[in-house]
C-alpha positions in Angstrom: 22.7 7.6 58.8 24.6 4.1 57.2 28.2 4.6 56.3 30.4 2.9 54.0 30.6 -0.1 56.0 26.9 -0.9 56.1 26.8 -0.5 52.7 30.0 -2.6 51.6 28.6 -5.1 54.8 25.1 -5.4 53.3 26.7 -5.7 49.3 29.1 -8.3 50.3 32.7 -6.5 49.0 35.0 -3.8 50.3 34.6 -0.3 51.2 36.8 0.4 48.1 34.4 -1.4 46.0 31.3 0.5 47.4 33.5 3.6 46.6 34.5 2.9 43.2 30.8 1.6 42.3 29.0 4.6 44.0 31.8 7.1 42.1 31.1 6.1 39.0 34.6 4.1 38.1 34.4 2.1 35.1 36.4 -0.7 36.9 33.5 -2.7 38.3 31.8 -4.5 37.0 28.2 -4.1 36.3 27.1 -6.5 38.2 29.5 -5.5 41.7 27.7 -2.1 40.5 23.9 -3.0 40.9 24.5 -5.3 43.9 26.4 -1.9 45.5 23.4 0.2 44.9 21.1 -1.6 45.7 22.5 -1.8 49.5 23.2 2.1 49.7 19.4 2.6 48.5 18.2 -0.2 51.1 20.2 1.8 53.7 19.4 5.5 52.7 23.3 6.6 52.0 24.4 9.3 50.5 27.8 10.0 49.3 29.6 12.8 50.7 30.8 15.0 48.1 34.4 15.9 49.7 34.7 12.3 50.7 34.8 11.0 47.3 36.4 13.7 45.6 39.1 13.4 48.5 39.5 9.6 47.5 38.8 10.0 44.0 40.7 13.5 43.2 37.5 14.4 41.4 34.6 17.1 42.0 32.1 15.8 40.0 31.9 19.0 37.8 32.2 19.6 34.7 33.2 23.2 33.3 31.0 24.4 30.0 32.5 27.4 28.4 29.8 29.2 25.9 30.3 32.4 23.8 26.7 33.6 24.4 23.8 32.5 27.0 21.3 34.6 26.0 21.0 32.7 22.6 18.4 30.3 22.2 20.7 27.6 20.3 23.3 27.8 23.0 21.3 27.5 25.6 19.9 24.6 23.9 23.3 22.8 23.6 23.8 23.6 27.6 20.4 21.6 28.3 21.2 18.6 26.2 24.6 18.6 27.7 23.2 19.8 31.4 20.5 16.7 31.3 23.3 14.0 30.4 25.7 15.3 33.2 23.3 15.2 36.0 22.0 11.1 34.7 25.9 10.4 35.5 26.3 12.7 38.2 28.0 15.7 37.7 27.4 18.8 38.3 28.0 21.9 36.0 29.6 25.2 36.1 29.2 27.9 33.5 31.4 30.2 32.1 30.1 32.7 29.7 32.1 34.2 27.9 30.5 37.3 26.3 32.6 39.7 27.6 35.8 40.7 26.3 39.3 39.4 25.9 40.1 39.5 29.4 37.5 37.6 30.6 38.3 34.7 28.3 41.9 35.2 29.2 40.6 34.7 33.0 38.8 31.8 32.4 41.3 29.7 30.6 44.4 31.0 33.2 42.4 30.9 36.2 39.5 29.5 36.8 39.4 26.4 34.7 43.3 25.9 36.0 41.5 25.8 39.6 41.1 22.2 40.7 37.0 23.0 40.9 36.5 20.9 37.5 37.1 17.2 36.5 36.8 18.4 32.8 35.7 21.2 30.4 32.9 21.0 27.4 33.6 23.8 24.9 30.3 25.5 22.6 31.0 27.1 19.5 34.5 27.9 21.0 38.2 27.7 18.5 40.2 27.4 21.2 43.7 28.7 20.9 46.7 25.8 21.3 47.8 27.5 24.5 44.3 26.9 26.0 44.2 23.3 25.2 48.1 22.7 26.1 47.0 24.4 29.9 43.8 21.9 30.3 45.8 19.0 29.0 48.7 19.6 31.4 46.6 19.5 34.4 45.2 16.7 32.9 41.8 17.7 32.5 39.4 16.2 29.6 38.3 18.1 27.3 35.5 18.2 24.3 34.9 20.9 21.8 31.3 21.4 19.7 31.5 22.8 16.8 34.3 22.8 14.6 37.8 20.9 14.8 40.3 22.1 17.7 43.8 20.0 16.9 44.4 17.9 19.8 41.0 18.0 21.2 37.8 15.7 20.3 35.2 17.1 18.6 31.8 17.2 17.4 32.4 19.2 14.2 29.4 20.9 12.0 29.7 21.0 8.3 28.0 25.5 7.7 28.8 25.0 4.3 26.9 21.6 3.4 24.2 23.3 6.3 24.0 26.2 4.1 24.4 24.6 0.8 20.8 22.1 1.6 19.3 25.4 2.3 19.9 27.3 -0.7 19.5 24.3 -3.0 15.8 23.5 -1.2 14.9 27.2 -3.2 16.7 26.3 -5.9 15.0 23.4 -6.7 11.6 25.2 -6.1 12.6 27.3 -9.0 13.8 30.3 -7.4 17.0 31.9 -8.6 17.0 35.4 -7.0 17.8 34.5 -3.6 18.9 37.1 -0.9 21.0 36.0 2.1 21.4 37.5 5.5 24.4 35.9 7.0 26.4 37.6 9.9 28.0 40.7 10.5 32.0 40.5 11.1 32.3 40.6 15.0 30.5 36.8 14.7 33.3 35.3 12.3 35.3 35.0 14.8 34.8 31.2 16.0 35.2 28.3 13.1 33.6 31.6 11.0 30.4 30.3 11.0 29.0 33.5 9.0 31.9 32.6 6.1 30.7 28.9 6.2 27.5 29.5 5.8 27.7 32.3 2.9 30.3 30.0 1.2 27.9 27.3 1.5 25.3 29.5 -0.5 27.5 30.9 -2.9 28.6 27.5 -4.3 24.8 25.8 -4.1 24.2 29.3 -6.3 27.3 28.3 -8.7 26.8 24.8 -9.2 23.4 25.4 -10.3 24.4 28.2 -12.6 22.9 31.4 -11.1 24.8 34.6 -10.9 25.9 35.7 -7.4 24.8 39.3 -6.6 26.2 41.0 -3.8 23.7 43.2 -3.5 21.2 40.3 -2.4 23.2 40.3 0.9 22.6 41.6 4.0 24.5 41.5 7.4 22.7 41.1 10.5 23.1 40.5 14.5 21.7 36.4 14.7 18.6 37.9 16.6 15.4 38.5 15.1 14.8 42.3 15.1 18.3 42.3 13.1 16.8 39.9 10.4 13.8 42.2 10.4 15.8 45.1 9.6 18.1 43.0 7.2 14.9 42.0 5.0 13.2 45.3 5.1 16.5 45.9 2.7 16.0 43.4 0.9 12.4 43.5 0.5 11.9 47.2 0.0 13.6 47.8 -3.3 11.1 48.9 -6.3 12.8 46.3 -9.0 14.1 43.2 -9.0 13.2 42.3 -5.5 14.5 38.7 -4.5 11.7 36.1 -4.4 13.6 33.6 -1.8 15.7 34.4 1.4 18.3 32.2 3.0 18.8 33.6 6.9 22.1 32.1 8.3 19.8 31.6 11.5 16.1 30.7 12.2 16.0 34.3 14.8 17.0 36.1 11.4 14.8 34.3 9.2 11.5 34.9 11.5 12.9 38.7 11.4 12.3 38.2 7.9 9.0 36.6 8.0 7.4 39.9 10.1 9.4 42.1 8.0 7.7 40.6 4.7 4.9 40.9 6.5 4.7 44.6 7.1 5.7 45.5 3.7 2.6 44.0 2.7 4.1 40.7 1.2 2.7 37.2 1.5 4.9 34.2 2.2 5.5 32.7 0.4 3.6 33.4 -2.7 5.5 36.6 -3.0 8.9 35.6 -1.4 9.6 32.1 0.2 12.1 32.2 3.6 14.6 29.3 5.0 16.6 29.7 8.1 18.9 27.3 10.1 18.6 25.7 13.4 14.8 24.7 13.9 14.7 26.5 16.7 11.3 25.9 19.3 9.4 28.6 17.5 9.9 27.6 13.7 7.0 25.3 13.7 4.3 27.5 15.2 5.6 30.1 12.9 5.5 27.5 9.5 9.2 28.3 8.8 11.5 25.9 6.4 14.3 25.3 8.3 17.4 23.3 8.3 17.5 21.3 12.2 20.7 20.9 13.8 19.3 19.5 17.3 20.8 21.7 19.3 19.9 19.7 22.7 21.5 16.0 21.2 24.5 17.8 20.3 25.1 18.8 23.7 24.1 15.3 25.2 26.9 13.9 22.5 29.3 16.0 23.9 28.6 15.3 27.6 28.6 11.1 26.8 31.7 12.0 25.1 33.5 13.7 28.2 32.3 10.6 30.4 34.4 8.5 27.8 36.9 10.7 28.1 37.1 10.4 31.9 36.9 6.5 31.9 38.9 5.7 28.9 38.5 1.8 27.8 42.3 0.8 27.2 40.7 -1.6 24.2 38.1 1.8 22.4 39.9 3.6 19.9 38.1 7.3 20.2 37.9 9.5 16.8 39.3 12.7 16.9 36.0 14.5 15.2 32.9 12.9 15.1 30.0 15.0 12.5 26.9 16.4 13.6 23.3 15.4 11.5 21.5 17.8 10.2 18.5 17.9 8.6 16.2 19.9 6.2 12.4 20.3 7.7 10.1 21.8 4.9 7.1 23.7 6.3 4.6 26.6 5.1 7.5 29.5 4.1 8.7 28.0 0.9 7.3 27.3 -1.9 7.4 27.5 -5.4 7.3 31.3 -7.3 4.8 32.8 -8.1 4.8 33.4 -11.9 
């Protein structure tokens, strides 16, 4: 097998260069770069992992802490952020965190502390200021998604203007008894995505007028059989039965769809349904939806960490950056049946 001589013989420079260019150092030039890789492909090497993060004090992994795995948007954000690592050659370790206290408390004192990880990506995570002053001290990166952390860059998502599109889509279809199922307390614990999101429909419900009801809520788990038992609620009252529903989540809002659908209810002639996320199965189930593309937000946040580990001296980085979103009308909303 070649070493690093061949290589940095065959390319014309030093061995430092060939290291530097084949570790991914943003002080070559692009040129040195191509001409460098082109010789280690001619001769068949491979970089040896504990050589270069001997020489380079890195590991080429990246830490991602999540709150949840077994949730389809979170596993989303992990294969956006997964498939931009691996294009610039890191690897990735999980931590998931939906244990208790203590586990967190492990991760953050521990195993993140360890030098096993160049930097640390953090889903749907508030971290606490003694958690960021511990990675910053060891002088490890760090990215947060989904809300602002001081002293850490984000990518930050407006719930309440997510919330507010949804509500104001069955508003302006003429629909003005609209229930919500947002989340139960133990999932307001994080940038209080359930508060956003039911502040977001409360003031799209203001603004246009409309009385708020309390009784047109409904708490639920984020997971579809807990949006199906939400709506039943909803949907099974003899009077005044709400012709729209705003889930917090698309999981909740199909809940909602097979709930409406055992009660004997048509969507949406009889009651029109709007969830959050566009999650894979929204289309084949026809479901209005507000898209937050899971998958780019976590490629965002992995381009972001690669900035972060080759800072340009001349790039001024913000310290939040907003997520799109998007509203995608489909076959569960429409107008109310008079």
């Amino acid at each position: 097998m070649a070493g690093i001589e061949e290589v940095a013989r065959l390319a014309g420079v030093s061995t430092a260069t060939v290291s530097r260019a084949l570790s991914g150092n943003a002080h070559v030039s692009p040129a040195t770069r191509l001409k460098v890789e082109a010789a280690a492909l001619e001769l068949d090497y491979v970089v040896s992992s504990n050589a270069s993060s001997l020489a380079s004090g890195r590991t080429r992994n990246i830490g991602v802490v999540v709150p949840f795995l077994n949730r389809w948007f979170f596993s989303s954000v992990l294969e956006g952020a997964q498939q931009s690592l691996l294009r610039h050659g890191y690897d990735l370790t999980l931590y998931n965190l939906s244990g208790d206290g203590d586990e967190r408390r492990s991760v953050f004192e521990h195993f993140l502390l360890r030098q096993r990880v160049d930097a640390v990506i953090a889903i749907s995570l508030e971290l606490t200021e003694s958690e960021v002053t511990r990675l910053h001290a060891l002088r490890k990166p760090l990215v947060g998604v989904g809300g602002p952390i001081p002293g850490v860059r984000t990518l930050t998502v407006d719930d309440t203007a997510v919330a507010r599109l949804a509500t104001e889509h069955l508003l302006g279809l003429g629909h003005t008894r609209i229930a919500h199922i947002g989340g139960t307390l133990e999932f307001d614990l994080d940038f209080h995505l359930p508060t956003n999101r039911r502040l977001g429909y409360e003031h799209a419900l203001t603004d246009a007028g409309v009385e708020i009801d309390p009784s047109l809520f409904a708490p639920a788990d984020f997971t579809i059989k807990g949006g199906y038992h939400a709506a039943k609620q909803l949907l099974g009252v003899p009077h005044d039965r709400p012709t729209a529903i705003f889930a917090a989540s698309d999981e909740m809002a199909m809940g909602s769809l097979l709930a409406a659908r055992d009660l004997g209810l048509v969507v949406p002639r009889d009651v029109s349904i709007v969830g959050i996320d566009d999650h894979d199965l929204s289309d084949f189930f026809g479901l209005t939806t507000v898209a937050q593309f899971p998958r780019g937000q976590g490629e965002k946040a992995a381009e972001m960490l690669m900035e972060e580990l080759a800072p340009s001296p001349l790039a001024e980085l913000p310290a939040t950056t907003p997520l799109p979103f998007a509203l995608k009308v489909r076959s569960s909303t429409a107008r109310p049946s008079t």
